[in-house]
Every structure is written in structure tokens, then in C-alpha cells.
FIZA-705760 format. One record per residue (C-alpha): x, y, z; residue number from 1. Coordinates in steps of 0.001 Angstrom, whole numbers, plus 500000, padded with zeros to 6 digits. Last residue first. Layout:
% residues N
+--------+--------+--------+-----+
|     px |     py |     pz |   i |
+--------+--------+--------+-----+
|      X |      Y |      Z | NUM |
...
+--------+--------+--------+-----+
This chain:
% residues 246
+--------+--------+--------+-----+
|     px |     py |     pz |   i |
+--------+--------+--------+-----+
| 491535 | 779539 | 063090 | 246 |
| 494138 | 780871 | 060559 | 245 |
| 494776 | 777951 | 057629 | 244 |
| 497905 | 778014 | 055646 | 243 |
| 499244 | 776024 | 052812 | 242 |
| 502648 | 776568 | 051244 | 241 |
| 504183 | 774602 | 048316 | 240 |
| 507658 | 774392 | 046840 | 239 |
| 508980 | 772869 | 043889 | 238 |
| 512999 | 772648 | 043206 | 237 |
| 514936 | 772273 | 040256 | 236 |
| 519215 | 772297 | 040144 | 235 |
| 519924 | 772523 | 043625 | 234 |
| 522512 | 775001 | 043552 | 233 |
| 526488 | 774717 | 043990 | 232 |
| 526556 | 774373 | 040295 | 231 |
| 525450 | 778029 | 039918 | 230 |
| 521487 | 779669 | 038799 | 229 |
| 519355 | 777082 | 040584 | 228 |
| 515832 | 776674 | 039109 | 227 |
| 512877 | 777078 | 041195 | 226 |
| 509546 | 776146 | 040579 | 225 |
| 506799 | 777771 | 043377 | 224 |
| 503528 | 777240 | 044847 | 223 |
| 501813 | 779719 | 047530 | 222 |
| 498720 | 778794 | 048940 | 221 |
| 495800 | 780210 | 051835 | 220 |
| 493450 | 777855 | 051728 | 219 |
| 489478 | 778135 | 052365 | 218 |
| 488859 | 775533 | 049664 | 217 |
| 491973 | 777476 | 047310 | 216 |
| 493344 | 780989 | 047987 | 215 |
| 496273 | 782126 | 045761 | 214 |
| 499764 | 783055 | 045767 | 213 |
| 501745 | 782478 | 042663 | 212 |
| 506087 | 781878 | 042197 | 211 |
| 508406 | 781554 | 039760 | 210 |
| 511123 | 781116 | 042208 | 209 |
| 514563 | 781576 | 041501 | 208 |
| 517820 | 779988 | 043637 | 207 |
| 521516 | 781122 | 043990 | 206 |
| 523740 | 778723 | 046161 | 205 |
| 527280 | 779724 | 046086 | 204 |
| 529904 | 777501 | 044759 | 203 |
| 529811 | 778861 | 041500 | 202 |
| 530288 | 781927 | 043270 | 201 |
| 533493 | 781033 | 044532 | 200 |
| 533476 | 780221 | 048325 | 199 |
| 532905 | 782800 | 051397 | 198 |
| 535496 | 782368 | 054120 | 197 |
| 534552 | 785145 | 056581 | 196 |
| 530746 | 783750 | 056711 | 195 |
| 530717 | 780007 | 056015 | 194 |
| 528502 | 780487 | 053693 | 193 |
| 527130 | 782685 | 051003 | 192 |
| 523348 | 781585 | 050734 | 191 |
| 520823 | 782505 | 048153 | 190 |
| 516917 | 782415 | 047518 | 189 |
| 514531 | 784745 | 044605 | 188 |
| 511909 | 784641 | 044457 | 187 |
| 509675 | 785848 | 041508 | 186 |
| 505860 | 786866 | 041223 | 185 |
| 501875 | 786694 | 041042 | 184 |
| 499549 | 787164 | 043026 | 183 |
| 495871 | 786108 | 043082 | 182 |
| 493181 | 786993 | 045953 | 181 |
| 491211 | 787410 | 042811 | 180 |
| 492858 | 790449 | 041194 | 179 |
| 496597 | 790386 | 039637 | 178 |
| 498328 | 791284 | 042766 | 177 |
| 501872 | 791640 | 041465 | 176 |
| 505452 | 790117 | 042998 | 175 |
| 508779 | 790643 | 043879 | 174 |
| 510380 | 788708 | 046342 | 173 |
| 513562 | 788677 | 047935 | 172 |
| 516063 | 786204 | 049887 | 171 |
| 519520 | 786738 | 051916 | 170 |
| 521195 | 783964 | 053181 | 169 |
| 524638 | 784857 | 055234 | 168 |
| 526013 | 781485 | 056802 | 167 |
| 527324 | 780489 | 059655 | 166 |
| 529214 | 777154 | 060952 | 165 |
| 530336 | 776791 | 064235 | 164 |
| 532061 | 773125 | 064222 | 163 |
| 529299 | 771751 | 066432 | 162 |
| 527401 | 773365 | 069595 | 161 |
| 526426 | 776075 | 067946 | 160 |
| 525407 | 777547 | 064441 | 159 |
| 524445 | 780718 | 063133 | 158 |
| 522018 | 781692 | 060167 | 157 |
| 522190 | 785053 | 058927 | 156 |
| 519058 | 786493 | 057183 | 155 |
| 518509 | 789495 | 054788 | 154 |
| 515254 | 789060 | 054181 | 153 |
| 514042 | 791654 | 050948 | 152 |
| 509804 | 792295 | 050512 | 151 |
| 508900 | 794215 | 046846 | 150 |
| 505539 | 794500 | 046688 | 149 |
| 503040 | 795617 | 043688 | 148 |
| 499329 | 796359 | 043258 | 147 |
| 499977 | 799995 | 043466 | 146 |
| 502237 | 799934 | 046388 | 145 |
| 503551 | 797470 | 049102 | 144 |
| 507102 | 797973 | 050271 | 143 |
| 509128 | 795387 | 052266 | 142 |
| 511528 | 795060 | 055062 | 141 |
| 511933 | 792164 | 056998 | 140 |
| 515059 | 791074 | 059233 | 139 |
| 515664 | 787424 | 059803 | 138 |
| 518197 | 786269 | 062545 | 137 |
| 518209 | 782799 | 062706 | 136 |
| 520249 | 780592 | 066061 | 135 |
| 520680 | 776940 | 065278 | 134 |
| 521725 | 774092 | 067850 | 133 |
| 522650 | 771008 | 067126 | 132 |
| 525595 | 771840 | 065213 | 131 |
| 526396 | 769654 | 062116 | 130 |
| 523218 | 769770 | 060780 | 129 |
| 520134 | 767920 | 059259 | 128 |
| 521341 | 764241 | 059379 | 127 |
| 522292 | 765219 | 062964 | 126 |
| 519194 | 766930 | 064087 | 125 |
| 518784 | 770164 | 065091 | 124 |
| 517435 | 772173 | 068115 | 123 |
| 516356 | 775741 | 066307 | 122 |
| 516405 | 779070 | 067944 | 121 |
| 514372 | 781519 | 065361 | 120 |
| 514401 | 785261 | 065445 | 119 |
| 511982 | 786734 | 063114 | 118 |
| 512516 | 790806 | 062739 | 117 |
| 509711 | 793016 | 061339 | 116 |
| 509064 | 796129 | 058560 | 115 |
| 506298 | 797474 | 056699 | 114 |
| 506022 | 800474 | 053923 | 113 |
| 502803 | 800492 | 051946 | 112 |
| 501148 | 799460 | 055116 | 111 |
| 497681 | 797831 | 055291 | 110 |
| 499436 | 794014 | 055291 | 109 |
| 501215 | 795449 | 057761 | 108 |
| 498988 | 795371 | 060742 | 107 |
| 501687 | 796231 | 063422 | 106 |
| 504998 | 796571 | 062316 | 105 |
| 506367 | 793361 | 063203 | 104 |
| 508260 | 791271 | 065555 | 103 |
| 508453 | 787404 | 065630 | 102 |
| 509734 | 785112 | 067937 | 101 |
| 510495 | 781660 | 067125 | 100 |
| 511003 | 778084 | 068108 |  99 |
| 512424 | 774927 | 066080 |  98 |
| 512312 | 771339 | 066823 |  97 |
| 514499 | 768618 | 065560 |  96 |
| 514972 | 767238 | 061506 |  95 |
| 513106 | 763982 | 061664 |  94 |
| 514068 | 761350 | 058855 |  93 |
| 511700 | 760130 | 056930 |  92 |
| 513659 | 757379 | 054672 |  91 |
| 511934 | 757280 | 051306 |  90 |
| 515332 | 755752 | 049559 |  89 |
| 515778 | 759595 | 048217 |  88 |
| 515221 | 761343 | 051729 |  87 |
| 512392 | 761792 | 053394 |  86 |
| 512584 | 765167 | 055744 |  85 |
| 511355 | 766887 | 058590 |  84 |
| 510944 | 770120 | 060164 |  83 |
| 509220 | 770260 | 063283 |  82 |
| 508132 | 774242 | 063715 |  81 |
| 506800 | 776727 | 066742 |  80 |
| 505319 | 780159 | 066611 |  79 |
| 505310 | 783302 | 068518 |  78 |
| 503908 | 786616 | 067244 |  77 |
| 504242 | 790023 | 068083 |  76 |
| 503022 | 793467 | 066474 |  75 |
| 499291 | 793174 | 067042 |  74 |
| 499877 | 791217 | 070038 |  73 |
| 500083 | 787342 | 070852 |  72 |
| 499618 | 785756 | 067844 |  71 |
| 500028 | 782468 | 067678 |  70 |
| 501804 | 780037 | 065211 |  69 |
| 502053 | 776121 | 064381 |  68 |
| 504365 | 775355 | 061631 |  67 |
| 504608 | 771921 | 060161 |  66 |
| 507225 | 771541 | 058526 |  65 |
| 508786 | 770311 | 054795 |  64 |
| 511516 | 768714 | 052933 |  63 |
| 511153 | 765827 | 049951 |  62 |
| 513927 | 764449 | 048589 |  61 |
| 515412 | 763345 | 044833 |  60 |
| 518632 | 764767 | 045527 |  59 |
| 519455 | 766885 | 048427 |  58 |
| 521831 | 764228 | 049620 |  57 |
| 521772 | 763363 | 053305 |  56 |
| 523847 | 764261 | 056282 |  55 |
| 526033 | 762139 | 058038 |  54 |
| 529160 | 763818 | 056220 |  53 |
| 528428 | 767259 | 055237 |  52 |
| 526692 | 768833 | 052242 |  51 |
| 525780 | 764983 | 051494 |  50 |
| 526423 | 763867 | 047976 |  49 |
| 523976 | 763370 | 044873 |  48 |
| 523454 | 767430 | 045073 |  47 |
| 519624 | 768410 | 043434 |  46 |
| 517467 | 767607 | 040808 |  45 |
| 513865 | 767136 | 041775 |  44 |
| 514818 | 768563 | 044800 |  43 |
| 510672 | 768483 | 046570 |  42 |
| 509452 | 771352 | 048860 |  41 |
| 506805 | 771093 | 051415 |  40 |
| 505465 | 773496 | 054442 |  39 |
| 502506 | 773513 | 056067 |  38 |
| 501177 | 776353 | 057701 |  37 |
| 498778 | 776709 | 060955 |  36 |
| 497537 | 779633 | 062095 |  35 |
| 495720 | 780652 | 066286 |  34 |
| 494714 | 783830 | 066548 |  33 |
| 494653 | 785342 | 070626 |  32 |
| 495848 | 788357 | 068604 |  31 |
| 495649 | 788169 | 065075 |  30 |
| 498304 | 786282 | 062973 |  29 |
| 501096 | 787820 | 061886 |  28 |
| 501850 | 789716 | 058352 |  27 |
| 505869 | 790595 | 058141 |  26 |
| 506294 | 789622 | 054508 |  25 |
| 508362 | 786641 | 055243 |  24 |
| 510023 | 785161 | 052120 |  23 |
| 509515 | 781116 | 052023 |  22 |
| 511051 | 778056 | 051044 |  21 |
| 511079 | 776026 | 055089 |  20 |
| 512867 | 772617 | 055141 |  19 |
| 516324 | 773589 | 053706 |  18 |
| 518554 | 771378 | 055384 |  17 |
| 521611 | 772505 | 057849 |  16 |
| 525172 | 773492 | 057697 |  15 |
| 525143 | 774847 | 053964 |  14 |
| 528421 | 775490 | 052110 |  13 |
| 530469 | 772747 | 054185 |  12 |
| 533587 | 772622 | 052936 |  11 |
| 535267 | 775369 | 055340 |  10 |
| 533280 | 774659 | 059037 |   9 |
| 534045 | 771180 | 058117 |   8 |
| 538301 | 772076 | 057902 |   7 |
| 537452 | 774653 | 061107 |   6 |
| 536139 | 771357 | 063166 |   5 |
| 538910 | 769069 | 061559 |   4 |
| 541850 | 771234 | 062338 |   3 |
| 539736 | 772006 | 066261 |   2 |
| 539993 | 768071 | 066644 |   1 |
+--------+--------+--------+-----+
């Protein structure tokens, strides 16, 4: 049983499904603000086998969550998620429940330089993971100048309560407020799992966005196209991002 445990840990490049497409850029809600985000990304071309057996092919499906946040402070914010998915046949399948904490510089969307830290405990499903329970550790650290910000997540995802599987997943963003409430930019996504045994890079999973941010009917949205740069990549991916603060 531990042979087969360590052998999944091994093969499996990413231990859970990729519901939420987003860099954080340390901005909370208001305190006693209440925000709600949906998240939805479609593989257009993706993997045609499961990262891990009993879980689902990124091919052809559609991933989101619905993420409910509060903010408690100026510098803290709590928030909750269901991720979901429907896979190629149209099958939803529910992904588990997901709880965070996150601290911030206060009020950084004033700050040229801003930092946080999200930590996220997740309770996954099985078509979604091989542990059923997820631990995220997601540092933020960004600088805002001149029209431009440059925002890096260095995040390491931990499983438990399964084979163990981990997985270092750093993201960036780059992007350029071109007037209007209107950005424009690049992400850019990655993972190098299992930690300690990291595979060829052609294994790896290396994603860019083209990405805008924009308000729409009292919206808050950010779209995306990715491509994947290796063959261990989802080949093209669309993301969207609405948010509402009540």
C-alpha cells in the first residue's frame, strides 16, 4: 500500500482540479463588506486522460466556484468557495468546500508596494483529488507604479489524507491600466509537482494569459486565453471572473 501511495504521489503532476485562474493582488473587501466572485474556465484542448485514476480528463470541461468573501478588518478577510466541475459528457461533478484566510497590507490598492498571505484549507472531492484534504499557502507581493503592476504568488499546495501529494505553483501578472477602469496584461500559471521529485519540464505545466480587466453593468471582470507552453499543459484555456461587492 505505501509502494502504490509514493508510485501516485510520483505520476501524478497535479493532485487536484484547477477551478479558480486567478493572481491575487492583495485587495479585500471592506470591513463588514460583503463580495461575491464567480469563477469559470473552459479546456478547450486539454489532457484526454485523468491526472490520476478516478479523476476526470481536463479535456473539453468546464471548472469554476462560487466564492463568497467578507471582510473583517482593513487587513483581513475570510472567504469561503464550492468548486465544481462538468466534465466532457456534461457530468457536474461537485469538487468539496474550501475555506480561507486572508492577510493583507491594509488598503493596497493605494500602495505602490503591497503584500498579503491567503491560506486556504480545502475538503476535496474524489474526482477532484487524491487527498481529501488540501492545505494552500499563497504569498502576495506586488508593485503598482505609473499605470503598471507587477503581482508574483508563489504558492505551494499540500495534500492530506491520501498519498501526500504537493506541488510548488507559482503565478505572475503583469499588466497596464489603459484608462476606463481598463487593464490590460499577461499571466502567467505553472506547477512543478510532486515537490522533491519534480518531472522534466515538458512535463511541467506552464500556462499564459492574455488577459483584460474591465467593469461591465456594475461588474467587476477579468477574461483570459491561455495557451500552454509544454505537453504537460492544457493546450487552450478561457477564463472569466465576475465580482460584485455589496
Amino acid at each position: 500500500m505505501w509502494l502504490l501511495a509514493a508510485t501516485l504521489s510520483l505520476i501524478s503532476p497535479q493532485a487536484w482540479a484547477v477551478d479558480e485562474i486567478q493572481v491575487y493582488n492583495a485587495e479585500i473587501a471592506n470591513p463588514g463588506q460583503f463580495t461575491f466572485q464567480q469563477h469559470l474556465n473552459y479546456v478547450w484542448s486539454g489532457s484526454a486522460n485523468p491526472d490520476f485514476p478516478g479523476g476526470f480528463a481536463s479535456n473539453r470541461t468546464l471548472n469554476g466556484t462560487p466564492e463568497f468573501a467578507y471582510g473583517v478588518t482593513d487587513w483581513y478577510e475570510l472567504g469561503f468557495y464550492a468548486p465544481f466541475a462538468f466534465d466532457s459528457g456534461g457530468t457536474f461533478l461537485p469538487g468539496g468546500v474550501k475555506l480561507r484566510q486572508l492577510f493583507v497590507s491594509p488598503h493596497a490598492e493605494q500602495r505602490k508596494v503591497f503584500y498579503g498571505l491567503n491560506i486556504e484549507l480545502s475538503w476535496q472531492s474524489a474526482r477532484f483529488s487524491l487527498d481529501p484534504v488540501g492545505l494552500e499557502f499563497r504569498p502576495i507581493l506586488g508593485l503598482r507604479d505609473r499605470g503598471w503592476e507587477f503581482i508574483v504568488n508563489p504558492i505551494v499546495d499540500l495534500g492530506f489524507g491520501g498519498p501526500g501529494s504537493s506541488a510548488f505553483a507559482p503565478a505572475a501578472r503583469l499588466a497596464h491600466d489603459v484608462g476606463g477602469d481598463t487593464w490590460l496584461g499577461v499571466e502567467y500559471y505553472s506547477s512543478y509537482s510532486p515537490v522533491g521529485a519534480i518531472p522534466p519540464i515538458d512535463q511541467q505545466q506552464h500556462t499564459i494569459f492574455a488577459v483584460t480587466d474591465f467593469k461591465l453593468l456594475g461588474l467587476d471582470v477579468n477574461f483570459g486565453l491561455g495557451f500552454g507552453l509544454t505537453g504537460g499543459s492544457d493546450g487552450v484555456v478561457s477564463k472569466i471572473i465576475l465580482g460584485k461587492a455589496f
